[in-house]
N, C-alpha and C positions, 0 to 999 in steps of 0.2 A: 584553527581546527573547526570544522563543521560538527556543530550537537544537529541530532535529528531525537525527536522528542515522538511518542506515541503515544494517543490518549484513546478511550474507548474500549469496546470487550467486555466481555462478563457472560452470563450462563442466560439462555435462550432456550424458548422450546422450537422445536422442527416446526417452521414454519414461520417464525418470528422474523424480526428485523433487527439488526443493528449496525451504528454507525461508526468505525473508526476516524480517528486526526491525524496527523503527520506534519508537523513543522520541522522546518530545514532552518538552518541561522549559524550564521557567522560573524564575529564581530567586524569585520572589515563588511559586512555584506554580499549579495552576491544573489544571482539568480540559480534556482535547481529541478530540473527534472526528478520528478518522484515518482515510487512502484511500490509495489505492496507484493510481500512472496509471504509464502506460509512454510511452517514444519510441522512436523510429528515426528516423536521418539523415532530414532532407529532409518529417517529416510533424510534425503537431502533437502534443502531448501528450493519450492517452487514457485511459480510465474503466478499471480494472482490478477492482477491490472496492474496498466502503471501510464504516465500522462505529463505531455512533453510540457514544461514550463509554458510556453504558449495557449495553453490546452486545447488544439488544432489537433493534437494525435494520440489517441488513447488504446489502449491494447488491449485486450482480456486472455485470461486461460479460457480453451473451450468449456472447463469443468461448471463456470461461475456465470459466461454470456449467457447474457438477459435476468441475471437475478441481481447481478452485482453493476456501483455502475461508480466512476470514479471521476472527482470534478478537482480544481485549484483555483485556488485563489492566488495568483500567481505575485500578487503586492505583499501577498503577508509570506509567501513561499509554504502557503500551508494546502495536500491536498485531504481530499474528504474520500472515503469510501464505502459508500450504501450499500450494505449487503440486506436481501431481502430474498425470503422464500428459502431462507436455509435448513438446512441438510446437517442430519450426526454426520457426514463425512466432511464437513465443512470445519470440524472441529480441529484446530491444531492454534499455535504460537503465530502470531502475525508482525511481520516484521514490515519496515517500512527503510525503502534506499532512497536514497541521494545522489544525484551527479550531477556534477557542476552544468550548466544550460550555455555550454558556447557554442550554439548555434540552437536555434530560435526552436525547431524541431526536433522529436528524439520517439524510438520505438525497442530501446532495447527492452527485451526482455530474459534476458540470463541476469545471474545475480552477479557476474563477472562484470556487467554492464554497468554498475553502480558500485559508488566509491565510498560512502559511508551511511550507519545501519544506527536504528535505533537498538533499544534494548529489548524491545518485542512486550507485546502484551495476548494475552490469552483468552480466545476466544472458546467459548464450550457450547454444543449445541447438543440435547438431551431429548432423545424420542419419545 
């Protein structure tokens, strides 16, 4: 079973920074493609960044390019996401996917596209 672990979040004013974590692990091991989607009450889960094990290919939602910028560490399977210049609409549950890295490359961005999910951490940004 893959755990995927979230660390990071808390309460921000408009305009602040902050950084979430994302580790992927398995006891056998294993390489993972990571993404980062967001929620709020009442809407579905969406696309925030996300960055192929490799980290050769990174994606963003338009909502977040150029504020948000997302890196890995691909030995520890851990990636990193710098949000910066945030926004009260920035505020929701941030979840972080996993999918296994069989092949070197990866750009999905649907949350179909990843195979296992933290428990999400919450982010609040306050105008």
């Amino acid at each position: 079973q893959v755990q995927v672990v979230e660390s990071g979040g808390g309460l921000v004013e408009a305009g602040g920074s902050l950084r979430l974590s994302c580790f992927a692990s398995r006891p056998t091991g294993g390489r993972y493609h990571l993404g980062w989607f967001r929620q709020v009450p009442g809407l579905e889960r969406r696309f925030v960044a996300g960055i192929s094990w490799s980290g050769r290919v990174t994606n963003y939602a338009d909502s977040v390019q150029g504020r948000f910028e997302i890196s890995i560490d691909n030995r520890n399977n851990t990636a990193t996401l710098r949000m910066n210049r945030l926004k009260p609409e920035d505020t929701a549950i941030y979840y972080c996917g996993a999918v296994c890295a069989y092949n070197v490359d990866f750009s999905g961005r649907g949350a179909h596209d990843y195979e296992y999910w933290g428990q999400g951490t919450q982010v609040t940004v306050s105008s």
